[in-house]
N, C-alpha and C positions, 0 to 999 in steps of 0.2 A: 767424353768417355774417359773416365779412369778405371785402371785395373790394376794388379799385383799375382804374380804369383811365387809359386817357392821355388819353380825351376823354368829354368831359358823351355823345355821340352814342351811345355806346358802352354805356351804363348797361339799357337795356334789353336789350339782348343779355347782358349779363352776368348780369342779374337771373334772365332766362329760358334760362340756359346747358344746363339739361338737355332741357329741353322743343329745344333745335337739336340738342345733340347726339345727341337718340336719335330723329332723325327718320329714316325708311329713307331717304330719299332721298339720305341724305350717301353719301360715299365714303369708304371706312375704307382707309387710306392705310399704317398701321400697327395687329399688335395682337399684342403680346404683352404683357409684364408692365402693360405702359402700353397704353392706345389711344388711337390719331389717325383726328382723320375731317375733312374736309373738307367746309367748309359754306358756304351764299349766305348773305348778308346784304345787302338795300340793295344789287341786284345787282353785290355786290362778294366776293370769294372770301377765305374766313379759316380758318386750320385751329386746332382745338380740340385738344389733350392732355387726355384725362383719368388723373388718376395711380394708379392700384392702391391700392383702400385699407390702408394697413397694420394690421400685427396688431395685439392688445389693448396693449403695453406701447408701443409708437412712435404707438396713439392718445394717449395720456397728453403721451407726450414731445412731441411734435406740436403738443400743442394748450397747453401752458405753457410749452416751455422751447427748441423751435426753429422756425426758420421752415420751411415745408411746400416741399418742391419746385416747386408752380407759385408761388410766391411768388416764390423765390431764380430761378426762371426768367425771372418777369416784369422784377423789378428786375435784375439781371444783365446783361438784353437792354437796360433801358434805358441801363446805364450804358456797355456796347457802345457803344449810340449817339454817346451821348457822347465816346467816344473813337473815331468813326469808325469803326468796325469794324463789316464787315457783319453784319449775323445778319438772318433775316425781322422785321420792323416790330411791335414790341411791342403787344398790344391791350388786354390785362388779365390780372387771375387772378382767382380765386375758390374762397373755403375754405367746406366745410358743418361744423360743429361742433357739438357740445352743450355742456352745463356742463361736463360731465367730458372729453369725448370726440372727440378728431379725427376727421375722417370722411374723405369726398372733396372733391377739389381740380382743378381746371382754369384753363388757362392759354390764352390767345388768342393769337394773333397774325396778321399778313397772308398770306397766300397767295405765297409765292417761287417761282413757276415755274422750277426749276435746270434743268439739261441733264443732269447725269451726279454721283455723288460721285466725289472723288477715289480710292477705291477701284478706280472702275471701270480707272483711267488704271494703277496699281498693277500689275493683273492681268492686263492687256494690253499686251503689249510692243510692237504692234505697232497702239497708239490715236492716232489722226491727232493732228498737233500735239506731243506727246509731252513731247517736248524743252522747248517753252517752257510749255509746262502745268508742266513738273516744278520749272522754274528761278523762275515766276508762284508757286506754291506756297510756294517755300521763302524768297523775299521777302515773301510773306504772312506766314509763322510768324513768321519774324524779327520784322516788324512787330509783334505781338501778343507776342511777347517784350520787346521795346522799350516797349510803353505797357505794359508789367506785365498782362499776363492770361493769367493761367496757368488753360486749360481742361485738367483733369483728366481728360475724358474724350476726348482729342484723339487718335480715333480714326480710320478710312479713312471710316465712316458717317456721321461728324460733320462731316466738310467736305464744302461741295456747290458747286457751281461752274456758272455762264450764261455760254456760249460769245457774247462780245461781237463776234471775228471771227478770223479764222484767227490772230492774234498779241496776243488782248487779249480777258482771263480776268476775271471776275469771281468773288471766291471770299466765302464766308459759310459760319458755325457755328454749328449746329444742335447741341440738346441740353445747352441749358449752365447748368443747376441745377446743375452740380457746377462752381466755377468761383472761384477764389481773382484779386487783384487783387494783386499783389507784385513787388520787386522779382526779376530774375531772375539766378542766376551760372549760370558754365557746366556744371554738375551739372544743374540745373537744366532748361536749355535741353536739352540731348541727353536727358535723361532724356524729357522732354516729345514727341519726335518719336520714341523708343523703340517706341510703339503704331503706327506708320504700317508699316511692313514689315518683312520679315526679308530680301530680297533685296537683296546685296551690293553688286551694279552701282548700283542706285537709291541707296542709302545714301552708297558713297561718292561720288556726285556729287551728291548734295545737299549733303553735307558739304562738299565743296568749295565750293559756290556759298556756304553759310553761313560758312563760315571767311575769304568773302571779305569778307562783307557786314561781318562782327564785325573785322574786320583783328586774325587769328590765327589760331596755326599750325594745319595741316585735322589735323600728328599729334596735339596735345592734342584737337582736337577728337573725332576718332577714336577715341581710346582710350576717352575718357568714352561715346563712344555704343555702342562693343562691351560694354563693362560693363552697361549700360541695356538694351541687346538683350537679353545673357544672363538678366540679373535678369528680364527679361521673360516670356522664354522657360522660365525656372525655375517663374515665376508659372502660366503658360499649362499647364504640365504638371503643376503642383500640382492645380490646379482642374479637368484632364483627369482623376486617378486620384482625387480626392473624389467626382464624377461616376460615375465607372465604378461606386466603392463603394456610393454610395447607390445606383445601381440593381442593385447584386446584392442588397444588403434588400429588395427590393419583392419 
């Protein structure tokens, strides 16, 4: 068993991590490959990840030769911190192992009451505030481009966002076990906002506001991010007919 957390207070909740999270009383907030639940402690709100144990060879790998997802979660978020950048309040992780064998792993942290993900703002053309949500957004990314944190999974589910007041967003990123600290070029960047949409209007004025923020031209910037949609779009469609194929096996 290893574990870490950010305070001595915290130790016995982590010690007793399974015994909170399979209490019925939580709220399962998420579940698919992963499950999230949502727990009291110390009448204070925390929500739990636990990660899908993997198969017999990624026990192995797992447990000698990389670090587990709620690990690269925990640390990740902390260094977030560190660089300002929102994400929910790091609490700990916690790995179960044997000699040979990774097992399960869970990851803490605070309780973020957001208002909406940026998906939602995406999918509705017609979401109050709109405009400076979209324009709040992409000086966010920028931001995170700028201190080098390139999240990998910077997808519409991964940003969440607490309505401060009708002209002032707060935004945080969730799910960031997959999550490189480097610098960035402009391949890079447009590649990175690739996953946020396919709808033209939104793209190109985000690109504008981004071309404004980078002082350069929005046509290089452009190009690079229709490339990134396509490849994206190539992706999406790959993994659409591997799908379709493995279910005509069954």
């Amino acid at each position: 068993m290893k574990y870490k957390v950010t305070n001595k207070n915290f130790i016995q909740l982590i010690l007793n991590i399974k015994q909170y999270f399979n209490n019925t009383s939580n709220k399962t907030l998420f579940k698919k490959r992963n499950i999230i639940k949502l727990i009291e402690y110390n009448n204070n709100q925390y929500v739990i990840k636990s990660f899908k144990i993997p198969h017999l060879l990624n026990k192995i790998v797992y447990n000698f030769f990389r670090d587990s997802k709620a690990k690269r979660s925990y640390e990740n978020s902390v260094k977030l911190e560190q660089l300002n950048i929102n994400t929910p309040k790091p609490i700990g992780y916690i790995e179960f192992n044997s000699l040979l064998f990774f097992n399960d792993s869970y990851y803490i942290s605070e309780f973020f009451d957001y208002d909406f993900e940026i998906r939602a703002v995406f999918k509705n053309k017609e979401f109050p505030n709109r405009k400076i949500i979209l324009e709040q957004f992409v000086q966010f990314t920028y931001n995170l481009h700028q201190k080098g944190v390139y999240h990998i999974d910077y997808s519409p589910g991964n940003v969440i966002i607490k309505k401060i007041d009708d002209n002032n967003f707060e935004f945080s990123i969730i799910d960031v076990n997959r999550m490189k600290f480097i610098e960035f070029d402009l391949d890079l960047r447009m590649k990175n906002f690739s996953k946020m949409t396919f709808d033209k209007d939104d793209n190109e004025h985000m690109i504008k506001i981004y071309a404004d923020l980078i002082n350069i031209n929005y046509n290089i910037l452009k190009e690079k991010l229709d490339f990134y949609l396509n490849e994206q779009q190539k992706y999406l469609d790959r993994k659409k007919k591997m799908k379709q194929m493995k279910n005509k096996r069954k």
